[in-house]
VMD Tcl script that draws the C-alpha trace (Angstrom):
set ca {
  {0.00 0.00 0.00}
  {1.55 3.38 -1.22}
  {-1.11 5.82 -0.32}
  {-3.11 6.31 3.09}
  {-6.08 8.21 2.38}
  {-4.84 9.35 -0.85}
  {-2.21 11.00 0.64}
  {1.30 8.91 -0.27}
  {2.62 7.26 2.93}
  {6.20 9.36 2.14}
  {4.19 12.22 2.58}
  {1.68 11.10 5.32}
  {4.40 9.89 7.81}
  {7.15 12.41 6.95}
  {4.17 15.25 8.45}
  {3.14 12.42 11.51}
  {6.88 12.94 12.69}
  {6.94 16.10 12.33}
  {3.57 16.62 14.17}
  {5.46 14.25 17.05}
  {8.69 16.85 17.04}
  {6.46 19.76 17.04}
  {3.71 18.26 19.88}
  {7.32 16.92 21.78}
  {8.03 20.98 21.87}
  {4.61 21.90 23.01}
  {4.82 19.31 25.22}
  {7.80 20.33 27.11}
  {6.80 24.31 27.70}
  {3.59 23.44 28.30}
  {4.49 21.22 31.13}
  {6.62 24.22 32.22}
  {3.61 26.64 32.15}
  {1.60 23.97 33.86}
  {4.04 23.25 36.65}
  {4.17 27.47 37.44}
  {0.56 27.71 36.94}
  {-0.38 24.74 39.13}
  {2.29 24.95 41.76}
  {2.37 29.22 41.89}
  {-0.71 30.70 40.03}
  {0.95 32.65 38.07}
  {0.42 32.58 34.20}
  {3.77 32.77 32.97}
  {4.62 35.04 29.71}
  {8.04 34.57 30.47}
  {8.12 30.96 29.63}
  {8.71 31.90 25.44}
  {11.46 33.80 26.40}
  {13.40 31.64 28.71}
  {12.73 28.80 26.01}
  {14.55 31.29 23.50}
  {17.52 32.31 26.30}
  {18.05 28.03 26.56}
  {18.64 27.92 23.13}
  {21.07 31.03 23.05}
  {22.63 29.37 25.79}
  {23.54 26.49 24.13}
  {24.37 28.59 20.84}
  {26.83 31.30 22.77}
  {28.47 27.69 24.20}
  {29.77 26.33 21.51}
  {30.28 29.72 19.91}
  {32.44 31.44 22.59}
  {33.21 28.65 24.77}
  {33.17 25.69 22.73}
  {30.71 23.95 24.57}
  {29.40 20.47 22.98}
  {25.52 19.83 22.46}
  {25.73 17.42 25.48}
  {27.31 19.57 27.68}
  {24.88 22.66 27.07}
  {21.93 20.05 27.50}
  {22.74 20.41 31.25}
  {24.01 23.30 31.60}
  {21.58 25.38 29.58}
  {18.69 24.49 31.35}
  {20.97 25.05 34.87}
  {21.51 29.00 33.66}
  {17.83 29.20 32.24}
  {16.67 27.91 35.73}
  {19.21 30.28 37.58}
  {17.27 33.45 36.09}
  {14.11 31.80 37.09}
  {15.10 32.05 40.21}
  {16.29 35.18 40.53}
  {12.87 36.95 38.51}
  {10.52 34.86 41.01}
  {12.76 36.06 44.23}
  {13.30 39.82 42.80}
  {9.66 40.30 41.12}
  {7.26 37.92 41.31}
  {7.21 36.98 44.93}
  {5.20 40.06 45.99}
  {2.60 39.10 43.55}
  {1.22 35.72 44.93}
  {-1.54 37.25 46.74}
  {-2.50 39.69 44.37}
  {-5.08 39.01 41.17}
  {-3.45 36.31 38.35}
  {-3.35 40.04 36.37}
  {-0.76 41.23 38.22}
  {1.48 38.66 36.79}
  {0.41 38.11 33.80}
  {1.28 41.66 32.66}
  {4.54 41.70 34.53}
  {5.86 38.33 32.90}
  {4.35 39.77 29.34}
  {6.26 43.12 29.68}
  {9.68 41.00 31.11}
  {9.79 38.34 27.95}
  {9.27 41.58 25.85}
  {12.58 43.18 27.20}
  {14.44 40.11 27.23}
  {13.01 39.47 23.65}
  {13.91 43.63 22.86}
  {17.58 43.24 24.48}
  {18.30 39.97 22.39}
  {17.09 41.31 18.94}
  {19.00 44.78 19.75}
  {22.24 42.62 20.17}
  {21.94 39.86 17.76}
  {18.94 41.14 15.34}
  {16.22 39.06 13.95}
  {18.09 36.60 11.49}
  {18.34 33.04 12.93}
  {21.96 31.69 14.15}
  {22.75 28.00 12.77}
  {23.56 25.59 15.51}
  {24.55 22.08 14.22}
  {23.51 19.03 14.97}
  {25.57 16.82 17.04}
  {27.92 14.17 15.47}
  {26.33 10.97 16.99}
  {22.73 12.14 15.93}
  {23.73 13.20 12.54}
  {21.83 11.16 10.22}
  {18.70 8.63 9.68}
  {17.03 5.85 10.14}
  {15.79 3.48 7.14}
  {12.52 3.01 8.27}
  {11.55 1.36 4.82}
  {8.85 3.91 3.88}
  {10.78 6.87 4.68}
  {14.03 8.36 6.42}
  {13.29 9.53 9.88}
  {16.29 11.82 10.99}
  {17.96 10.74 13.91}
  {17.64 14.08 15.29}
  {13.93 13.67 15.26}
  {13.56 10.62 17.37}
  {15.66 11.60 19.70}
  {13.96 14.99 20.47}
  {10.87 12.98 20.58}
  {12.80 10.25 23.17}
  {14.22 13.00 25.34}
  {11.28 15.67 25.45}
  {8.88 12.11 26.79}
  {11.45 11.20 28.95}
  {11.30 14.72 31.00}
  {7.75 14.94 30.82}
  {6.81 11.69 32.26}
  {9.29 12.11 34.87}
  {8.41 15.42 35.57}
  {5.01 13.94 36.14}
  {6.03 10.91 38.26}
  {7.79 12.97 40.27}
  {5.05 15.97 41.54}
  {2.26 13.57 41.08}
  {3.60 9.64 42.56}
  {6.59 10.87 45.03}
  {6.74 12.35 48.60}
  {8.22 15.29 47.38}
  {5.45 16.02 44.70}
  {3.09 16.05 47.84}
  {5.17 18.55 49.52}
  {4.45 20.60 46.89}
  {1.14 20.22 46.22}
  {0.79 21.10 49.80}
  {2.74 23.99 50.04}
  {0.46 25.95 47.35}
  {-2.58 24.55 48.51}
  {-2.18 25.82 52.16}
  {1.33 27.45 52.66}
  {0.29 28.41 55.97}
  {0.19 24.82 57.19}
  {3.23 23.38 55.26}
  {5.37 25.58 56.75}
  {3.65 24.40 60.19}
  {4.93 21.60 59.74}
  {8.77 22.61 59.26}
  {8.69 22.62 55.44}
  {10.52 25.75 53.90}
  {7.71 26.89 51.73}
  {9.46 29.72 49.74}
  {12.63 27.98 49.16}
  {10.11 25.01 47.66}
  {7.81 28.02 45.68}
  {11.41 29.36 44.30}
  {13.02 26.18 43.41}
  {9.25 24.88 41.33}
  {9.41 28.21 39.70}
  {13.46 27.51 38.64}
  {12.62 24.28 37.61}
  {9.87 25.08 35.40}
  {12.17 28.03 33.96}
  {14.68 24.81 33.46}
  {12.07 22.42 31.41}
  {11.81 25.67 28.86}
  {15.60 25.82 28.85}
  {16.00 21.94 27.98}
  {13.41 22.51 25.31}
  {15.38 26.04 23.93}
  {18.64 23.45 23.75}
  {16.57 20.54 22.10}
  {15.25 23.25 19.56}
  {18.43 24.80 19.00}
  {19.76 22.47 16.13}
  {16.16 21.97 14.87}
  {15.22 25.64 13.91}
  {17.27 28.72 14.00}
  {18.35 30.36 17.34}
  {16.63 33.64 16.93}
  {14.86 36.08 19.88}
  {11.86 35.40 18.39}
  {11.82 31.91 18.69}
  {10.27 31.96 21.54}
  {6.72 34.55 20.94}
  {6.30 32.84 17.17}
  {5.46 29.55 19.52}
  {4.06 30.76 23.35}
  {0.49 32.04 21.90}
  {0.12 27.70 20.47}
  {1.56 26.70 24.06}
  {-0.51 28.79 25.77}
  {-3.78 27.59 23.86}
  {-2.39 23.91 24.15}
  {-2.22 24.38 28.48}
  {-5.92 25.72 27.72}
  {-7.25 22.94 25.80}
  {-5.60 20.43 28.83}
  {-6.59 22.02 31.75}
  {-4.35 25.02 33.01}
  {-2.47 23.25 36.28}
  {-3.04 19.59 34.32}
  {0.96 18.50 34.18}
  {-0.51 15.08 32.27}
  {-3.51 17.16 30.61}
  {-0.60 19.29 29.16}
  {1.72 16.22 28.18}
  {-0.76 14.86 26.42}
  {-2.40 17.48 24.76}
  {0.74 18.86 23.43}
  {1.87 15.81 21.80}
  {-1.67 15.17 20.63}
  {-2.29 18.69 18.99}
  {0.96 18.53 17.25}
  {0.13 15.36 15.53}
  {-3.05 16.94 15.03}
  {-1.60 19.88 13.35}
  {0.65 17.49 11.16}
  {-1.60 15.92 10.04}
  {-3.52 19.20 8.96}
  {-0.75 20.20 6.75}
  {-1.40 17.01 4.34}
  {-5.00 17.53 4.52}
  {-6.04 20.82 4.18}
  {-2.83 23.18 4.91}
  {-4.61 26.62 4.83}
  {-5.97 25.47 7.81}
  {-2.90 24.18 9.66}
  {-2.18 27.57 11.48}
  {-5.20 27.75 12.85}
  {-6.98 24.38 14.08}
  {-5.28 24.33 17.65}
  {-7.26 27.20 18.22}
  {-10.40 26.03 16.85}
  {-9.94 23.04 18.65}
  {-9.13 25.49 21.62}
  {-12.94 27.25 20.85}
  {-14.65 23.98 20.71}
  {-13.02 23.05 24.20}
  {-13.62 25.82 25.87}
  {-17.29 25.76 24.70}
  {-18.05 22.21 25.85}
  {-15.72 21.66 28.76}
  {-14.32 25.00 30.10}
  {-11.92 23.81 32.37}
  {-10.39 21.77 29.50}
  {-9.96 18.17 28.84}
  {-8.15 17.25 32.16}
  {-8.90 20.39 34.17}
  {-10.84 20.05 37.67}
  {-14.38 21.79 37.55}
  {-14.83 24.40 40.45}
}
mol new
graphics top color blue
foreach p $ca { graphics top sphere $p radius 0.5 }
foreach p [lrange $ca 0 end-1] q [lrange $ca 1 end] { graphics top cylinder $p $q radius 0.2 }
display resetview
């Protein structure tokens, strides 16, 4: 069989990988938005940006420094996290308590001056990072090639996620956390450091949109405006799963990048647009998304 719904299989699978890089990208931030949202209430504008400063990161590496792909794939993410750390203990700590507007517009207006500072020093064309050495490549899959990039974007972006999930939802120190934004007043009653725990959430969901900037960096072109040409999909992806959902957003994101794959073979002109219809439809039907918890 050489066609699936009169579409060539070439064709057909070549846009189902892609779909499964892209949803693997969407994925990863919107686990990151999902963690800060869940964990801190705060809907994070930032998150585009820091997933653009992870891949400049890994770019100004092996530019200035020489740093390998598999070296900046740790310490990217370590850096990214870093300034998460320092914008939740310098800004948005004294916003917790206030309406979720408060943030909103004060992570909004801080990705547009990182995104401003970036462009002013590097300027809107892309920088090339290359692919590493041992995932140079393909595989013969028989019906098509499937760069060896590709899968392993799609190994390593599962890999975090799930374990990212196992570990806030199945472990003891998920349940610290849960409890420490659920009723901070009694967590810390009970000798847990709730601030240090709210600061080190908020660096570690800075750090999943580093480790997807890195993973992204040989992909597409490093740019500053890497990050705002994808946050608007993310953000409508942690809508359509539930905002707070970590496996709502896993899933969806994945899912919706098939989804949008899939579009392109079918009817392209509307492949820039159906996450959001599919976003509309959600919203009208269930409006705390597919895995979001009904007040």
């Amino acid at each position: 069989m050489n066609e699936i719904f009169g579409i060539p299989i070439q064709a057909f699978m070549g846009q189902l990988m892609l779909g499964l890089v892209n949803g693997s990208f969407y994925a990863m931030l919107s686990l990151g938005l999902a963690v800060i949202f869940g964990m801190l209430n705060i809907i994070n504008f930032t998150h585009g940006a820091l997933y653009m400063l992870g891949a400049f990161a890994a770019w100004l590496g092996l530019t200035y420094l020489e740093m390998n792909y598999w070296v900046a794939l740790l310490a990217a993410p370590l850096c990214v996290g870093a300034i998460g750390v320092v914008i939740e203990r310098t800004m948005l700590q004294w916003l917790y308590k206030l309406d979720h507007l408060y943030g909103l517009l004060l992570t909004f207006g801080l990705a547009l001056v990182l995104e401003g500072l970036f462009i002013n020093i590097f300027g809107v064309s892309g920088q090339p990072y290359s692919i590493p050495d041992q995932l140079s490549g393909a595989f013969n899959l028989g019906f098509m090639f499937l760069p060896k990039y590709r899968a392993w974007v799609i190994v390593a972006s599962l890999t975090v996620c799930f374990a990212t999930w196992f570990v806030i939802e199945k472990t003891q120190l998920g349940a610290y956390l849960r409890a420490a934004t659920e009723n901070p007043q009694l967590t810390q009653a009970f000798g847990i450091n709730v601030p240090l725990m709210v600061m080190l959430t908020y660096g570690f969901g800075a750090a999943l949109a580093g480790f997807a900037g890195v993973l992204a960096a040989p992909a597409l072109q490093v740019s500053p405006l890497m990050g705002s040409n994808l946050i608007i999909v993310v953000f409508a992806v942690v809508v359509i799963g539930g905002m707070g959902s970590i496996l709502g957003s896993i899933l969806t994101g994945l899912g919706l990048g098939v989804v949008e794959g899939l579009t392109k073979v079918f009817y392209p002109e509307a492949s820039s647009t159906v996450v959001f219809i599919i976003m509309a439809i959600v919203l009208m039907i269930r409006p705390a998304g597919l895995f979001g918890k009904e007040k």
